[in-house]
Rosetta silent file (secondary structure, phi, psi, omega in degrees, C-alpha in Angstrom):
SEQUENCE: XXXXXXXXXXXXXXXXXXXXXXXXXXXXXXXXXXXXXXXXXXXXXXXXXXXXXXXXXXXXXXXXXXXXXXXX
SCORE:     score description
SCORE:     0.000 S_00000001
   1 L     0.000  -67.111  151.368   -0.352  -19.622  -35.985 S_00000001
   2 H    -2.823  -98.017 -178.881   -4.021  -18.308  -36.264 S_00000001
   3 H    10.224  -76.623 -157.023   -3.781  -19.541  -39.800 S_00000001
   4 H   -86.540  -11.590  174.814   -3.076  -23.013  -39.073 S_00000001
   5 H   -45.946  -67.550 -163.246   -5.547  -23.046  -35.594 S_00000001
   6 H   -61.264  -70.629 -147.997   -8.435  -22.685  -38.591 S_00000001
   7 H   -41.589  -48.208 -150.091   -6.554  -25.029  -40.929 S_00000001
   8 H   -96.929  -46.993 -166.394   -6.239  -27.732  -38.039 S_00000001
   9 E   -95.893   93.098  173.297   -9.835  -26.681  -36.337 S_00000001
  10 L   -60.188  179.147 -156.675  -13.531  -26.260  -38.092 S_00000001
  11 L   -89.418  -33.815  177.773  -15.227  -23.501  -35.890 S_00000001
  12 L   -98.119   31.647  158.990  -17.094  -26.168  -33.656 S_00000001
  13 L    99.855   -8.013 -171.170  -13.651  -27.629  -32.549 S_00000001
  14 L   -95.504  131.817 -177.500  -13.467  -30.955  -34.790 S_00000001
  15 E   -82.485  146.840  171.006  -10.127  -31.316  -36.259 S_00000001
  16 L   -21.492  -35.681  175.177   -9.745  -31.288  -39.941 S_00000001
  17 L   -81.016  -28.174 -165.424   -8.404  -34.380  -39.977 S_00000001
  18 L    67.187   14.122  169.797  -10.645  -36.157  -38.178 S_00000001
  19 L   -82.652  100.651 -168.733   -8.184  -37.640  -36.113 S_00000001
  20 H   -70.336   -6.417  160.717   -8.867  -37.565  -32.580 S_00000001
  21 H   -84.277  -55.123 -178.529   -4.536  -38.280  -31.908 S_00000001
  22 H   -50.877  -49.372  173.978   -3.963  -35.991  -34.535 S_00000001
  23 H   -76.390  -39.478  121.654   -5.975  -32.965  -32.965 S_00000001
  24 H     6.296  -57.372 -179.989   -4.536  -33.805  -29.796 S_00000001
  25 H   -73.017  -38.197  164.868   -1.123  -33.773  -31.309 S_00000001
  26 H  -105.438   19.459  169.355   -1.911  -30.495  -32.691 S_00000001
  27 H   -95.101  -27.257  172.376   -3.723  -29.109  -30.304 S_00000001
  28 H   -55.821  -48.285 -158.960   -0.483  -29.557  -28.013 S_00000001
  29 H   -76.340  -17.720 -163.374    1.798  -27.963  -30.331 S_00000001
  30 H   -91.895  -59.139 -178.113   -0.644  -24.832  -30.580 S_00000001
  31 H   -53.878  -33.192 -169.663   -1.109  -24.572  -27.017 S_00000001
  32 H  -103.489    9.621  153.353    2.918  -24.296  -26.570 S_00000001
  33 H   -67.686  -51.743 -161.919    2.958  -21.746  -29.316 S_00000001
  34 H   -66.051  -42.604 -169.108    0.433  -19.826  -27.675 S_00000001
  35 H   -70.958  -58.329  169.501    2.431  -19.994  -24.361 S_00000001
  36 H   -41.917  -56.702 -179.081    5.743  -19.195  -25.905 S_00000001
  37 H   -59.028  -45.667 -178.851    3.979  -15.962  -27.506 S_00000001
  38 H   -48.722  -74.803  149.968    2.552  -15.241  -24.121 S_00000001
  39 H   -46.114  -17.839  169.442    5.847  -15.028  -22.456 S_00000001
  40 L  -110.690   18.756  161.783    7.658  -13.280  -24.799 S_00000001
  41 L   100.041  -18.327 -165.031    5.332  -10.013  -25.304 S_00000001
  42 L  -115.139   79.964  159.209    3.641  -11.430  -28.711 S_00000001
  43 L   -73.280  137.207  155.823    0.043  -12.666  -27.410 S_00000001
  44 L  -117.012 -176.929 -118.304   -1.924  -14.062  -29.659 S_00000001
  45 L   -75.901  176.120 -173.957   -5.034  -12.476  -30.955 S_00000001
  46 H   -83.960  -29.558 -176.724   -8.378  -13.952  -28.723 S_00000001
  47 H   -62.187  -25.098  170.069   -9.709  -15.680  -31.972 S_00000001
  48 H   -33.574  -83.646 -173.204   -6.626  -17.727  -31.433 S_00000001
  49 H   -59.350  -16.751 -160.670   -7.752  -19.005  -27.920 S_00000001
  50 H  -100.137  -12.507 -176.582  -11.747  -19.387  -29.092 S_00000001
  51 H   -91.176  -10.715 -175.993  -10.370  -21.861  -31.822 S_00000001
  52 H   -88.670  -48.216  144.224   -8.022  -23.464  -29.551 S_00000001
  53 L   -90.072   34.240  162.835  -11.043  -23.992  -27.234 S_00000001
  54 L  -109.174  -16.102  164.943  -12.901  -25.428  -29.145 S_00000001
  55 L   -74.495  -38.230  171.322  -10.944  -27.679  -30.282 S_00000001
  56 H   -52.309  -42.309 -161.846  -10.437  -28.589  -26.205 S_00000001
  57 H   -99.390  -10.011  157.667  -13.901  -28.824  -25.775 S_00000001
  58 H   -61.512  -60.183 -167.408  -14.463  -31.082  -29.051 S_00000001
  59 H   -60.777  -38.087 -170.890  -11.947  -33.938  -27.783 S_00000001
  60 H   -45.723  -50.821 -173.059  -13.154  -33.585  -23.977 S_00000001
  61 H   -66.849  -49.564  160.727  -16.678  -34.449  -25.379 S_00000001
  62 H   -42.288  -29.483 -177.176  -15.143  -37.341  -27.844 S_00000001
  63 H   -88.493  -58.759  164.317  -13.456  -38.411  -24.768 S_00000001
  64 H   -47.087  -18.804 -157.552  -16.312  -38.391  -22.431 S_00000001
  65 H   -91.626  -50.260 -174.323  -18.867  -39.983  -24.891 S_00000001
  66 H   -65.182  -22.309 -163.044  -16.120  -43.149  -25.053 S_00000001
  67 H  -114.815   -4.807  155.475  -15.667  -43.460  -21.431 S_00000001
  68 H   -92.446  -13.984 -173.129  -19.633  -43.336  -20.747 S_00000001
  69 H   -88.104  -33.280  166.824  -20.159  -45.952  -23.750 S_00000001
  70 L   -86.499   10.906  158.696  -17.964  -48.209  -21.844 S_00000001
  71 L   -88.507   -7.184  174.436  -19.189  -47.765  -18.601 S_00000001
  72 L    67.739    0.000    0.000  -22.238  -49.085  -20.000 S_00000001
């Protein structure tokens, strides 16, 4: 899972794709990996979580930028 969190993530959180649905879509799927590992004894490693929030904190700002350009 590591793996694809870089594959899916550059290091300052923008997805790969450049799809703001797409990193969304895989940022879900990551997170309920991550959970699933959690609960069952297999955490995964902390580089995990800094690529996974970074990815969080890329869309939040794409999301915030759009919802102040239309607030005018």
């Amino acid at each position: 899972m590591l793996t694809q969190a870089q594959r899916q993530f550059h290091e300052d959180g923008v997805g790969a794709e450049q799809s703001p649905t797409y990193a969304s879509f895989s940022l879900e799927w990551l997170l309920l990996a991550a959970v699933v590992g959690e609960r069952t004894g297999q955490p995964f490693p902390p580089s995990f979580w800094q690529r996974l929030e970074q990815g969080v904190l890329a869309q939040s700002a794409r999301y915030a930028r759009r919802l102040a350009a239309h607030r005018g």
